[in-house]
LOMI-300368 format. One record per residue: residue number from 1; x, y, z of N, C-alpha, C in turn. Coordinates in steps of 0.1 Angstrom, whole numbers. Each point is the difference from the previous one (the first is absolute). Layout:
N
(atom NUM; (X; Y; Z); (X; Y; Z); (X; Y; Z)) ...
This chain:
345
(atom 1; (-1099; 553; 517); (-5; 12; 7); (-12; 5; -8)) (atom 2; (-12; 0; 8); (-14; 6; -11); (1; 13; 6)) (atom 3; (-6; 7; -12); (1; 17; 7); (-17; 2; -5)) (atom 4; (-10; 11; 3); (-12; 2; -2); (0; 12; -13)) (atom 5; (7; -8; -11); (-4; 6; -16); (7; 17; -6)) (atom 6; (14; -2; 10); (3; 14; 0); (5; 0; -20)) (atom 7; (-1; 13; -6); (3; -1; -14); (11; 6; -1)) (atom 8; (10; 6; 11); (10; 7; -3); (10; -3; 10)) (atom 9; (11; 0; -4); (14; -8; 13); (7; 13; -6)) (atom 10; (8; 9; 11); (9; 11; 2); (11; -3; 0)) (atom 11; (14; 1; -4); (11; -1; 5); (4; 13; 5)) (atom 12; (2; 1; 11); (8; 11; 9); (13; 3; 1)) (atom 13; (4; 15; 5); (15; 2; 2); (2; -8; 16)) (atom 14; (11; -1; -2); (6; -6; 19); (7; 11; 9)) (atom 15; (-6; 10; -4); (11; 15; 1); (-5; 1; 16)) (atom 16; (-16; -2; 3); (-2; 0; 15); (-12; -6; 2)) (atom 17; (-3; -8; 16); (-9; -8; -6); (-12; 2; 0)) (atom 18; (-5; 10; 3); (-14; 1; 4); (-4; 12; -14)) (atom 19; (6; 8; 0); (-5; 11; -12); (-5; -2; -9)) (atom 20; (11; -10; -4); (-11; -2; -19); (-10; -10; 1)) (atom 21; (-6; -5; 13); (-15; -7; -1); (-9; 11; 2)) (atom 22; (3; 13; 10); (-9; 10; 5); (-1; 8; -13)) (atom 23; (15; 5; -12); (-4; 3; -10); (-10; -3; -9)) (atom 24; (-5; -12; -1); (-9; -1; -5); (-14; -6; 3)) (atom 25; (0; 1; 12); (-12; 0; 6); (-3; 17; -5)) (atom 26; (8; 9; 7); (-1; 15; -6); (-11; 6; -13)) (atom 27; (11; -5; -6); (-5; 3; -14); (-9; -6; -4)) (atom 28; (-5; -15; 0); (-13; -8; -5); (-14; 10; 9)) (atom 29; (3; 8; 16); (-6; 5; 10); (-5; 11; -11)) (atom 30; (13; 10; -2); (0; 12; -2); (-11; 2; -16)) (atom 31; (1; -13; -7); (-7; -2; -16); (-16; -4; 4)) (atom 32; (0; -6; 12); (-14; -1; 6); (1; -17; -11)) (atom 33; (8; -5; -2); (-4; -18; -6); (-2; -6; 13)) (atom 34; (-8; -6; -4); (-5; -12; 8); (9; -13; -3)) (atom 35; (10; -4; 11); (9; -11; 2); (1; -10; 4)) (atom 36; (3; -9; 6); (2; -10; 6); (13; -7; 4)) (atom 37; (8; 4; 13); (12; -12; 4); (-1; -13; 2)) (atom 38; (7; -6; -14); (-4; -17; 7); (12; -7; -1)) (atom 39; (9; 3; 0); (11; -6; 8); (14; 12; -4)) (atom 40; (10; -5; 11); (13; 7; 3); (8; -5; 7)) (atom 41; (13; 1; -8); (13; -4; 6); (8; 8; -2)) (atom 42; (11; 3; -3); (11; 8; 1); (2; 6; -13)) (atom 43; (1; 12; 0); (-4; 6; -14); (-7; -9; -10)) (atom 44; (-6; -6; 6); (-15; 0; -10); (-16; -1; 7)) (atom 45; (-8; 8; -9); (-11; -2; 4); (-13; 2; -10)) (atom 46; (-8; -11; 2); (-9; -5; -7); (-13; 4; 2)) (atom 47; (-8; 6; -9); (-14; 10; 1); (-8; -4; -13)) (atom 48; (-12; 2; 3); (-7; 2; -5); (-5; 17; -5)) (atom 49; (1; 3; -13); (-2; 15; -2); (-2; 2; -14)) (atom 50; (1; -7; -10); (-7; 11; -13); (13; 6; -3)) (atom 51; (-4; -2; -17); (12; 6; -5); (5; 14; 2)) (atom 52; (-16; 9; 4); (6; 13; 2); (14; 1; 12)) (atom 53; (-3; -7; 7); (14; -3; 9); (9; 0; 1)) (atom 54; (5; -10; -13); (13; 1; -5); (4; 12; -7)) (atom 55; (-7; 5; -8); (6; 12; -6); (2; 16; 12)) (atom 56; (-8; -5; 8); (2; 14; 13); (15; -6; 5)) (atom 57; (0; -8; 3); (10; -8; 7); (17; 1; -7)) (atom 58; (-9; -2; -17); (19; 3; -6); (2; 13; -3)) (atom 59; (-7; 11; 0); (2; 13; 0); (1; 7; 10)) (atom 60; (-3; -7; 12); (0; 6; 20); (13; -4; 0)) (atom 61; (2; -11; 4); (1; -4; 15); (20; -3; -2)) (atom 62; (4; 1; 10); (18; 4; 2); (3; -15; 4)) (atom 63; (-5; -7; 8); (3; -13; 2); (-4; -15; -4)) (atom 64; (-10; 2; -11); (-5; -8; -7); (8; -3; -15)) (atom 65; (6; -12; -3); (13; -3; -8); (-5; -4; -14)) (atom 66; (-15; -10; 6); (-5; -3; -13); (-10; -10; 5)) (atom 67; (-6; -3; -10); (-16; -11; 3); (-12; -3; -12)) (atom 68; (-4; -6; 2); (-11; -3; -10); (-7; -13; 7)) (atom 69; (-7; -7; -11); (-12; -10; 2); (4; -12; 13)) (atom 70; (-10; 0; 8); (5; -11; 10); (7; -12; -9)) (atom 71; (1; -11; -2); (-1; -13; -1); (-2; -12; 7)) (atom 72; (13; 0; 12); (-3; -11; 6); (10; 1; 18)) (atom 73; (-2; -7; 6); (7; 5; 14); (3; -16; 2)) (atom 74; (10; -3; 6); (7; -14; 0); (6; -1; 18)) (atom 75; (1; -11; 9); (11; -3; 4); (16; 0; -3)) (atom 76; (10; 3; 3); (12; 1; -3); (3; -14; 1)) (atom 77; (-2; -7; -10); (2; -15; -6); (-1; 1; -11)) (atom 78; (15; -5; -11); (-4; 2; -11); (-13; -8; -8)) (atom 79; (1; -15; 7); (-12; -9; -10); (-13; 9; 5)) (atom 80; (-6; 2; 9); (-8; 7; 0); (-6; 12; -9)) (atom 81; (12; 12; -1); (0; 10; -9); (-3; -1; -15)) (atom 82; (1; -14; -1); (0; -8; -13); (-14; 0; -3)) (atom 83; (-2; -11; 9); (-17; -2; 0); (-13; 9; 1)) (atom 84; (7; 11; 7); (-9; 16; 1); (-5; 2; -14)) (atom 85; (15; -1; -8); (-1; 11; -12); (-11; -11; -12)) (atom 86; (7; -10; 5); (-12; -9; -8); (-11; 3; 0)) (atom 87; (-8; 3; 12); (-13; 0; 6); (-1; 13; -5)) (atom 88; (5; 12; -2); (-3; 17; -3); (-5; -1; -11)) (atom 89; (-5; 10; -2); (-11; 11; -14); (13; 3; -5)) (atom 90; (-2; -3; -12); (16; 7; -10); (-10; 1; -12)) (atom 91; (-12; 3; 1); (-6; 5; -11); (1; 12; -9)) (atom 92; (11; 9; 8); (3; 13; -9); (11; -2; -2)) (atom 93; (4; -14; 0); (15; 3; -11); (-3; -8; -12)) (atom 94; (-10; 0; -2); (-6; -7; -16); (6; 7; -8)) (atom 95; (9; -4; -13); (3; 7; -9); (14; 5; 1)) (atom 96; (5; 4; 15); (11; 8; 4); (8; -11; 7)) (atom 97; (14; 8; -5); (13; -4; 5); (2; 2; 15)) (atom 98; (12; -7; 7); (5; 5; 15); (8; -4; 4)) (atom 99; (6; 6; 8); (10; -5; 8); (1; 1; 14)) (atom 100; (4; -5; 9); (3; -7; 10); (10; 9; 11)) (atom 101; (-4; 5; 11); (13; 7; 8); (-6; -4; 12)) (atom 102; (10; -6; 4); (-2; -1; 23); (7; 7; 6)) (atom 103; (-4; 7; 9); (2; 12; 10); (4; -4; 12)) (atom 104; (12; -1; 7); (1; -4; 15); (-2; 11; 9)) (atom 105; (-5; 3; 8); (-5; 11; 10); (11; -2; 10)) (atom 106; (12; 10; 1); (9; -2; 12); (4; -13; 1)) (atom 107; (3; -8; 9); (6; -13; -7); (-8; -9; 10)) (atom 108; (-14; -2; -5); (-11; -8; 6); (0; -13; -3)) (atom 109; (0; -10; 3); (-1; -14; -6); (9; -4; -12)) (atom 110; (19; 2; 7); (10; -2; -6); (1; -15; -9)) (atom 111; (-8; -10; 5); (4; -12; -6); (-11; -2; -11)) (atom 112; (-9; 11; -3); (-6; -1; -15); (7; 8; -8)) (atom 113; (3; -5; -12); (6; 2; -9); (-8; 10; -12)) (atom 114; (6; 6; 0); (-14; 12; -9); (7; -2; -16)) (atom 115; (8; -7; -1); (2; -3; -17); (-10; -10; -2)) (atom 116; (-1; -11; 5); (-3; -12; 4); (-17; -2; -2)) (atom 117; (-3; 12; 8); (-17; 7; 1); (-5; 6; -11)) (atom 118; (11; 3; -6); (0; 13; -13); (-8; -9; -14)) (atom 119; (8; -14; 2); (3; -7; -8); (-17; -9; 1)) (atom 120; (-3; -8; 12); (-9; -5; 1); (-18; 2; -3)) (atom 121; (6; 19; 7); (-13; 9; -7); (-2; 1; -12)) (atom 122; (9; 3; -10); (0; -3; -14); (-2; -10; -4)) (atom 123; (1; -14; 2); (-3; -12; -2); (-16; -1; 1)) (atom 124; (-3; 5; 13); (-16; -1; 6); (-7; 5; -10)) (atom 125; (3; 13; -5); (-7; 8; -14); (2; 1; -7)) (atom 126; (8; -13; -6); (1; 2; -13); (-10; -11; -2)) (atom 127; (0; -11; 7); (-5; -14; 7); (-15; 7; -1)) (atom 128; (-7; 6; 4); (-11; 4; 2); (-9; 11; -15)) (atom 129; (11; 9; -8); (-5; 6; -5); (7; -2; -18)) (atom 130; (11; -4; 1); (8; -3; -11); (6; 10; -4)) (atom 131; (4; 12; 7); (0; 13; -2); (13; 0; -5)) (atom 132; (7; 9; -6); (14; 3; 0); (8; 6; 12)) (atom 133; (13; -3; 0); (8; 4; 9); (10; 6; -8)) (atom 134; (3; 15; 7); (9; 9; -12); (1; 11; 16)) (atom 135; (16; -2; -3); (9; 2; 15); (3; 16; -4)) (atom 136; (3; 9; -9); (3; 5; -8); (-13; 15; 0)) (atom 137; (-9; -5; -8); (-9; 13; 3); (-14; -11; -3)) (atom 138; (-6; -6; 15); (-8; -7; -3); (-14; 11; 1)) (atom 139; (-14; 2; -4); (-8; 4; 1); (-6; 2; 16)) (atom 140; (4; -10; 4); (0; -1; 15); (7; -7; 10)) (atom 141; (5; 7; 8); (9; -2; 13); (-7; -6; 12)) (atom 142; (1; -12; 1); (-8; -8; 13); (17; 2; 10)) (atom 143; (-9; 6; 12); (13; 2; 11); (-6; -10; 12)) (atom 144; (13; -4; 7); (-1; -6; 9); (2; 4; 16)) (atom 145; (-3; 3; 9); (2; 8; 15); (1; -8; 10)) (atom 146; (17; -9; 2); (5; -5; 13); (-2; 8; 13)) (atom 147; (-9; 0; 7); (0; 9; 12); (-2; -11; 12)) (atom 148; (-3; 5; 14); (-3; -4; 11); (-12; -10; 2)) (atom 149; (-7; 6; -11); (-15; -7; 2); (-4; -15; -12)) (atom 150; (11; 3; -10); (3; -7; -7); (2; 1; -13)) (atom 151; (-7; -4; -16); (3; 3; -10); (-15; 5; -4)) (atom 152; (4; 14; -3); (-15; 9; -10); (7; -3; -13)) (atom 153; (-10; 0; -8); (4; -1; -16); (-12; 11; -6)) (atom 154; (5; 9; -7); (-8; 10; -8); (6; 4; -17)) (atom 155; (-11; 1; -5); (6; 5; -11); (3; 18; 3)) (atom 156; (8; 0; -6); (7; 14; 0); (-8; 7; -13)) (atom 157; (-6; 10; 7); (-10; 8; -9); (9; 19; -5)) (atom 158; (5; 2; 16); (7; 16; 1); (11; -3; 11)) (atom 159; (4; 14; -5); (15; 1; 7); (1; 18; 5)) (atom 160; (1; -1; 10); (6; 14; 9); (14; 7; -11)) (atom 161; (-4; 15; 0); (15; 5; -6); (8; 2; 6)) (atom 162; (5; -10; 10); (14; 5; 13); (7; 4; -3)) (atom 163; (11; 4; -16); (9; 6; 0); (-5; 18; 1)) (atom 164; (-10; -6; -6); (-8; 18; 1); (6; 9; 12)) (atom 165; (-5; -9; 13); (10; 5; 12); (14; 5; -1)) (atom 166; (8; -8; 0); (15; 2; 1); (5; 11; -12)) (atom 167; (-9; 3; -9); (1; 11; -15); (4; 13; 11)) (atom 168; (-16; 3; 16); (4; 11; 2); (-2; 1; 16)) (atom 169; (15; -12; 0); (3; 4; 17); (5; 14; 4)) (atom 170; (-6; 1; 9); (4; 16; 5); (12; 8; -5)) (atom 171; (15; -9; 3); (6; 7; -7); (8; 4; -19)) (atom 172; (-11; -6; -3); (-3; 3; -13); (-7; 15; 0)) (atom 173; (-4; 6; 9); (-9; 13; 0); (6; 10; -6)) (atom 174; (-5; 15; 2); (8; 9; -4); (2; 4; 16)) (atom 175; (-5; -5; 8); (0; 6; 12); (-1; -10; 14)) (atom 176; (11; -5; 1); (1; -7; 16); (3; 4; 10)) (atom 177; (-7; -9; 6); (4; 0; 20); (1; -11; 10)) (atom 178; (11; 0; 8); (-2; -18; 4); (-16; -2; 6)) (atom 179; (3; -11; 0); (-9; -5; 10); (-18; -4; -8)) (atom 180; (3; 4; -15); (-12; -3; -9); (-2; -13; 2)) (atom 181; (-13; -2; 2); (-10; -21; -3); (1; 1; -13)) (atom 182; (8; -16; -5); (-4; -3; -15); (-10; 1; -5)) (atom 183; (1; 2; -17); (-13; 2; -8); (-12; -12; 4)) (atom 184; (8; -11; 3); (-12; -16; 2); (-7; 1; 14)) (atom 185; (6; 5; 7); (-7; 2; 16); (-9; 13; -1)) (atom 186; (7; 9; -5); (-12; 16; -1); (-6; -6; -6)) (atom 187; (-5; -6; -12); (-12; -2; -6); (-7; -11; 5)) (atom 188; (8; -11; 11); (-9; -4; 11); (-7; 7; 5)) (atom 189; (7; 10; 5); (-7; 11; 11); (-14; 4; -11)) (atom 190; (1; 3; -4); (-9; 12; -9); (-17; -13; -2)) (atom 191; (6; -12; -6); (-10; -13; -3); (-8; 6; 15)) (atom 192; (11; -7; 9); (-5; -5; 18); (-14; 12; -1)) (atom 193; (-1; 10; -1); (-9; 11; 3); (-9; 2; -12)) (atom 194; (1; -9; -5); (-13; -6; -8); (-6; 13; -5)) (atom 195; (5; 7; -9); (5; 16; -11); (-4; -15; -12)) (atom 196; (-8; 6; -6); (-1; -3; -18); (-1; 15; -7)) (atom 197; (-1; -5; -15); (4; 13; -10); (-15; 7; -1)) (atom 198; (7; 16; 1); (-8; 14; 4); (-4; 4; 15)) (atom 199; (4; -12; 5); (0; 6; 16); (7; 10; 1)) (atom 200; (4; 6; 16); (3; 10; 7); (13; -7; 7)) (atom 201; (11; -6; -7); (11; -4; 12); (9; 11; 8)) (atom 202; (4; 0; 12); (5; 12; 5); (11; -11; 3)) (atom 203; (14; 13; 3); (9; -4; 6); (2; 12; 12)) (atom 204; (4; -2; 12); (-1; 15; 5); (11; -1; 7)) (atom 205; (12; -9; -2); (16; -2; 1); (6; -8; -12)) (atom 206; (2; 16; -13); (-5; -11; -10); (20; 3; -2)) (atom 207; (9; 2; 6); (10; 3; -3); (8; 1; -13)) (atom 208; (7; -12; -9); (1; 2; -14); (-7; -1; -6)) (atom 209; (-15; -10; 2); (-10; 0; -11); (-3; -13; -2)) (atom 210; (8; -10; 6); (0; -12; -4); (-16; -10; -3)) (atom 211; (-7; 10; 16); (-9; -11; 1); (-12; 8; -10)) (atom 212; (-1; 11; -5); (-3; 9; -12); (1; -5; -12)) (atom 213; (11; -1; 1); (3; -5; -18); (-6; -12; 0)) (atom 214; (0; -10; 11); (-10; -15; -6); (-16; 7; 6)) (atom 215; (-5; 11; 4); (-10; -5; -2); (-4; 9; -14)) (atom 216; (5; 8; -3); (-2; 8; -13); (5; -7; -15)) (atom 217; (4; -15; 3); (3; -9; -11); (-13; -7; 3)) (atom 218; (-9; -1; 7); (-8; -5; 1); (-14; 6; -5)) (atom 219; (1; 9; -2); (-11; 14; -10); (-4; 3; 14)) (atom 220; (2; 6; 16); (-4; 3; 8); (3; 14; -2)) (atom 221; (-12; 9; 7); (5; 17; 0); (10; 1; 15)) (atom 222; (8; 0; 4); (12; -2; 6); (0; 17; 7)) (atom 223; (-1; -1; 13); (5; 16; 6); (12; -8; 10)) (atom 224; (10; 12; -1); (11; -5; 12); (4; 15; 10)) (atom 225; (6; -5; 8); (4; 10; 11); (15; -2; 8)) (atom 226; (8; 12; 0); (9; -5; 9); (-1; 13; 9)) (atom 227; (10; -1; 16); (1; 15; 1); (17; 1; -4)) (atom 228; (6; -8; -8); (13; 8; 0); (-4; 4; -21)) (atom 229; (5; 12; 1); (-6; 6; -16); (11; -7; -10)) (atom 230; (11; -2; 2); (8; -9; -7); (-1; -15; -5)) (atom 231; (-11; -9; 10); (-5; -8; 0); (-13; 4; -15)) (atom 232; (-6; 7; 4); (-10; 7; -5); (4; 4; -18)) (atom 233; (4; 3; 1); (13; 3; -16); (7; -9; -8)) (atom 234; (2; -10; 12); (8; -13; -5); (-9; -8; -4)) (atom 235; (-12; -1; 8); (-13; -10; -7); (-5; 4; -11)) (atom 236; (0; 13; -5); (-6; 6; -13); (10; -2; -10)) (atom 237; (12; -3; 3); (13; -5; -13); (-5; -14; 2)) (atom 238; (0; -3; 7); (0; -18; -1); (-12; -8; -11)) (atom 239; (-10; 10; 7); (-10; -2; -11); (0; 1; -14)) (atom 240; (1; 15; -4); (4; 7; -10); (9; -11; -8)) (atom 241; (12; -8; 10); (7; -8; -12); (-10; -11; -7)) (atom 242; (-9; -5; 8); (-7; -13; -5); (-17; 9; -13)) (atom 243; (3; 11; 5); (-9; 5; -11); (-12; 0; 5)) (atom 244; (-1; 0; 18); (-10; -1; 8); (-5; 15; 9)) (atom 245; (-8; 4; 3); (-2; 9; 9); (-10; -2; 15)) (atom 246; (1; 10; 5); (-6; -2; 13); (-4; 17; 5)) (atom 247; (-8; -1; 9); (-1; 11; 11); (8; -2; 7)) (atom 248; (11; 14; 6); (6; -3; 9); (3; 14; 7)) (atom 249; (1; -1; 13); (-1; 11; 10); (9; -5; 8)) (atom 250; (4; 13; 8); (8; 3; 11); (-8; -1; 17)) (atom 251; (-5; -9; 4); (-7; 2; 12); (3; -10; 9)) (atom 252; (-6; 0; 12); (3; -9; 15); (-11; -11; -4)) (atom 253; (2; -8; 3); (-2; -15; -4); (-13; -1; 14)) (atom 254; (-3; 12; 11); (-3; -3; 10); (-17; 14; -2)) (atom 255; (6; 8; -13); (-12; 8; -5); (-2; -3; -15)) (atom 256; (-2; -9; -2); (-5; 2; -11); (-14; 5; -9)) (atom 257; (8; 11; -13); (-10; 3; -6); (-9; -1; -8)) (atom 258; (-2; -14; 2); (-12; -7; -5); (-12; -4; 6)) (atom 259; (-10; -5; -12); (-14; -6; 11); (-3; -11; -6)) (atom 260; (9; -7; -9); (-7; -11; -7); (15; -11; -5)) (atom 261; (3; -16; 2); (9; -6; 1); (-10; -13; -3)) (atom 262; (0; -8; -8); (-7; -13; -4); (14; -11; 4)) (atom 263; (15; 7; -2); (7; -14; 6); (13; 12; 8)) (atom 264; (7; -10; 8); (14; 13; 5); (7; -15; 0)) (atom 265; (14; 4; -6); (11; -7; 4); (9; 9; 1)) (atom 266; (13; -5; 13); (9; 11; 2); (10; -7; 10)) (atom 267; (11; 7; -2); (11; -7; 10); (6; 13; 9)) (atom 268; (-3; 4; 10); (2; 11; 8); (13; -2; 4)) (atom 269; (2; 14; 4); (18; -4; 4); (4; -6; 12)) (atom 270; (11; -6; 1); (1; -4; 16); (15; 0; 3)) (atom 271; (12; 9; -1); (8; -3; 3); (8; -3; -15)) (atom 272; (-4; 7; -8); (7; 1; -15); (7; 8; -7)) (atom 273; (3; 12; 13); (7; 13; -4); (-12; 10; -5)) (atom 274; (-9; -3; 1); (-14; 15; -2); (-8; 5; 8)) (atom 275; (-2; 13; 0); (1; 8; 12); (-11; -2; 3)) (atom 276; (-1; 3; 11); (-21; -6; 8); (0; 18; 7)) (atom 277; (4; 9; -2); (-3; 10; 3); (-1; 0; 15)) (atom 278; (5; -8; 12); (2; 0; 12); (-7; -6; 7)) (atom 279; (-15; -9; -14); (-6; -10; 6); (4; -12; 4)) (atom 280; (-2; -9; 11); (3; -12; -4); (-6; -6; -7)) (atom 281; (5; -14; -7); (-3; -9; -10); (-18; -6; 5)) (atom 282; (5; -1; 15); (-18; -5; 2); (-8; 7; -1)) (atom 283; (3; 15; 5); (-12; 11; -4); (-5; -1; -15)) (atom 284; (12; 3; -7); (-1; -3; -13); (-10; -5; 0)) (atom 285; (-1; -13; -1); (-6; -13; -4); (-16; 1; 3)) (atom 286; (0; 3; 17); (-15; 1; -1); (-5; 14; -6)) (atom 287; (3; 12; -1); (-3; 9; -10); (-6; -6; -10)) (atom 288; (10; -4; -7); (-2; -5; -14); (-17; -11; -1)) (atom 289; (3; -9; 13); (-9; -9; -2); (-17; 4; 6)) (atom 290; (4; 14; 10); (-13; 9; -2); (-4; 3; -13)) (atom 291; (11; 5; -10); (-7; 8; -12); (-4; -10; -10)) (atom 292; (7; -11; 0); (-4; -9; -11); (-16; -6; 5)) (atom 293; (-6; -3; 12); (-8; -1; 5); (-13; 10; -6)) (atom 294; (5; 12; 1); (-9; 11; -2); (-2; 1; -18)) (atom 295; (8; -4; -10); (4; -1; -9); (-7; -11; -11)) (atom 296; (3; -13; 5); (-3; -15; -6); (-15; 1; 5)) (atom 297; (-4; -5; -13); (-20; -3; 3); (1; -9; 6)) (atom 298; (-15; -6; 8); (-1; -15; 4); (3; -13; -6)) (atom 299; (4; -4; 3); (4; -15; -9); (16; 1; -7)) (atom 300; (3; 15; -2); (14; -3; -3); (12; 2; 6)) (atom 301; (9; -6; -6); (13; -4; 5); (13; 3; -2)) (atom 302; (8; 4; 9); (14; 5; 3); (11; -13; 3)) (atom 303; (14; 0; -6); (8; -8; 2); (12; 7; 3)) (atom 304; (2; 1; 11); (13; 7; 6); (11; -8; 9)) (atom 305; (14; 9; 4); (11; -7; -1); (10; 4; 17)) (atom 306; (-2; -7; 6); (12; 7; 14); (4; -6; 8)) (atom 307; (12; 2; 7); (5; -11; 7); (-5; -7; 10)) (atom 308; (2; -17; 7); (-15; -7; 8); (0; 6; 12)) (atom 309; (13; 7; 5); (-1; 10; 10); (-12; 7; -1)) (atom 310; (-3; 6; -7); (-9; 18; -1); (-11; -8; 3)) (atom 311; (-4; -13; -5); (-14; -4; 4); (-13; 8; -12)) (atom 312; (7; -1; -15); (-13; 5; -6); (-13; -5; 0)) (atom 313; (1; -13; 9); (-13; -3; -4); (-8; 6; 12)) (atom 314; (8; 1; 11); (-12; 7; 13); (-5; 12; -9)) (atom 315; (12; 9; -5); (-4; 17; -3); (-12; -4; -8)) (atom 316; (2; -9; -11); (-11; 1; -8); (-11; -1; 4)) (atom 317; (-2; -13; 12); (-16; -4; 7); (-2; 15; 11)) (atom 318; (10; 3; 1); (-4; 17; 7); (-3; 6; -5)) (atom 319; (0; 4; -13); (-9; 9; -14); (-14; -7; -7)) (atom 320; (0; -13; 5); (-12; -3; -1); (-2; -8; -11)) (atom 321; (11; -9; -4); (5; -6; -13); (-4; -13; 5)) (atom 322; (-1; -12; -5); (1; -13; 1); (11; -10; -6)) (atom 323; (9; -3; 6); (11; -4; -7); (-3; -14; -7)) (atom 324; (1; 1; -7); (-3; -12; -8); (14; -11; -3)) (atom 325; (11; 6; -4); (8; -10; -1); (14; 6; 9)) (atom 326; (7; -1; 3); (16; 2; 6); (11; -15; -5)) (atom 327; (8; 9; -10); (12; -11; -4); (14; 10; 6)) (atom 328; (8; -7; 4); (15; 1; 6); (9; -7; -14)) (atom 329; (10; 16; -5); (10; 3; -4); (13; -1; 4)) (atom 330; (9; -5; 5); (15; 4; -1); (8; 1; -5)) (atom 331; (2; 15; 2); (4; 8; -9); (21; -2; -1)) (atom 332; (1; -2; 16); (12; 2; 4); (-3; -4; 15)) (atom 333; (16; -7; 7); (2; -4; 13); (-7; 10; 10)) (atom 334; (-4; 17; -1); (-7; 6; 8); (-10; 6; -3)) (atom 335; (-3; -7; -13); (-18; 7; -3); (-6; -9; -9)) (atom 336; (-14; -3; 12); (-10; -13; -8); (-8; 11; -8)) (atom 337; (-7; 3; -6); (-16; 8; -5); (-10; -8; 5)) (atom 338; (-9; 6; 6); (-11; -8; -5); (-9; 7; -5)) (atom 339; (-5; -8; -12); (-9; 8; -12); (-17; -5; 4)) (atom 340; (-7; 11; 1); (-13; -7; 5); (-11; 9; -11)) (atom 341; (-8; -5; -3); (-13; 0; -8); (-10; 1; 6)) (atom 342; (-8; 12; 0); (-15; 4; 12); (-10; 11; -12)) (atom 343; (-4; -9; 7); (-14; 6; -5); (-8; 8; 4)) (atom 344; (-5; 11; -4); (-10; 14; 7); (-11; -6; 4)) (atom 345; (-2; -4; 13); (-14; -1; 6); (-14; 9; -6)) 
């Protein structure tokens, strides 16, 4: 498999399938790097981008697991995989130790054996560079990616802090309410709308704070809004526990009192036990998607959340948005999401 000189291979979460490639299109967008997709298969994908990439990438991004230096892309044949590694640049493991790990992607190409692979790759480079092999705490981790498209081999440069997540699932708070998106998906959300640090992120259904507290971990100046004041109170403890703050107000999601929004992410209510003041959920929605319209400069971008019924992507092209991406959630047997990403004309 020839690819066109990508320097960096991603391993991805499998959590959903379209998000964590958009996530990081996002983010490389949002840093203004200049990138390149040159190949992709099933949580993985291979680019061309500069090291500043990686480091935006292991400090962003909620679905990105780990990654570093291309090396080599194979057919799912072991002799082949063999001969790849032969043929690769292992020039930067001059000096340095490694060790060996293969990765099966869901259970893609059952009858290759990933011990077997594990083993042969290590053979290929030690064959090629005389390097040490130290299983233990090698200097460097050559990983291996069984996927759909076949075998990526990269050295492992960085790693995502996913427990970071689960430290402060919602009900870890001082203050819950059902129906909160986990910490890994809100700070999808927050990436999607392409918000970097000192921007202007709004939430203006910012209910416990969730999607706040990841963009205020991100050095963003963070304003939020609910119209229930309890909501509103509960996001200022939530904060407060992580040692974070925000602007936060009491107002209609449909007047807002702002003039300036560089990103919005938000998950509006639909049927969650919170009170819409006798609106429906659709008025809601296009309100909202008038004001964020009047709100977000040109060029930037909102990532919002509602069921495929309500049709957020019409409201949005009715405010004058351009949708740029729509992925489908299900959440449960009677509610899909669909989360769509639009851009201010």
């Amino acid at each position: 498999m020839k690819n066109n000189s990508p320097d960096m291979l991603l391993l991805l979460s499998g959590e959903y399938p379209t998000i964590p490639f958009s996530e990081v299109h996002a983010l490389l967008m949002a840093e203004k790097l200049k990138y390149q997709e040159v190949a992709k298969g099933d949580q993985v994908l291979a680019i061309s981008a500069g090291k500043k990439a990686a480091e935006v990438l292991e400090n962003r991004a909620a679905f990105v697991m780990e990654g570093g230096r291309f090396v080599a892309s194979s057919e799912p044949v072991a002799e082949r995989v063999e001969r790849e590694c032969k043929q690769a640049d292992w020039k930067f493991l001059a000096g340095r130790s490694f060790g060996v790990k293969v990765t099966r992607v869901k259970e893609y190409w059952p009858s290759l054996d990933t011990q077997d692979l594990q083993r042969r790759i290590g053979h290929a480079i030690r064959e090629e560079t005389g390097s040490q092999v130290n299983l233990n705490k090698p200097d460097v981790w050559i990983r291996g990616a069984v996927t759909d498209k076949g075998v990526f081999i990269f050295a492992k440069e960085m790693q995502t802090d996913r427990s970071a997540y689960s430290k402060r699932k919602p009900k870890t708070r001082p203050y819950f309410h059902p129906g909160v998106m986990d910490p890994k998906i809100s700070r999808a959300f927050v990436n999607l709308s392409r918000v970097k640090e000192g921007e202007v992120f709004v939430d203006p259904f910012c209910g416990t704070g969730g999607f706040l507290i990841e963009g205020a971990m991100m050095n963003c100046q963070v304003c939020g809004m609910d119209l229930d004041m309890r909501m509103v109170l509960g996001a200022k403890k939530n904060l407060a526990h992580y040692g974070l703050d925000a602007e936060l107000l009491r107002c209609d999601a449909t007047e807002l009192p702002l003039n300036r929004a560089d990103g919005i992410a938000t998950d509006p209510p639909y049927g969650r036990g919170t009170s819409t003041m006798g609106s429906t959920v659709k008025e809601i929605l296009a309100g909202f998607f008038r004001e964020a319209e009047r709100i977000l400069g040109r060029g930037r971008f909102l990532c919002t959340a509602a069921p495929v019924e309500l049709d957020p992507s019409g409201l949005a092209r009715e405010a004058g948005f351009i949708v740029r991406e729509e992925h489908r959630m299900r959440v449960h047997k009677s509610l899909t999401r669909s989360i769509i990403v639009a851009e201010r004309d």
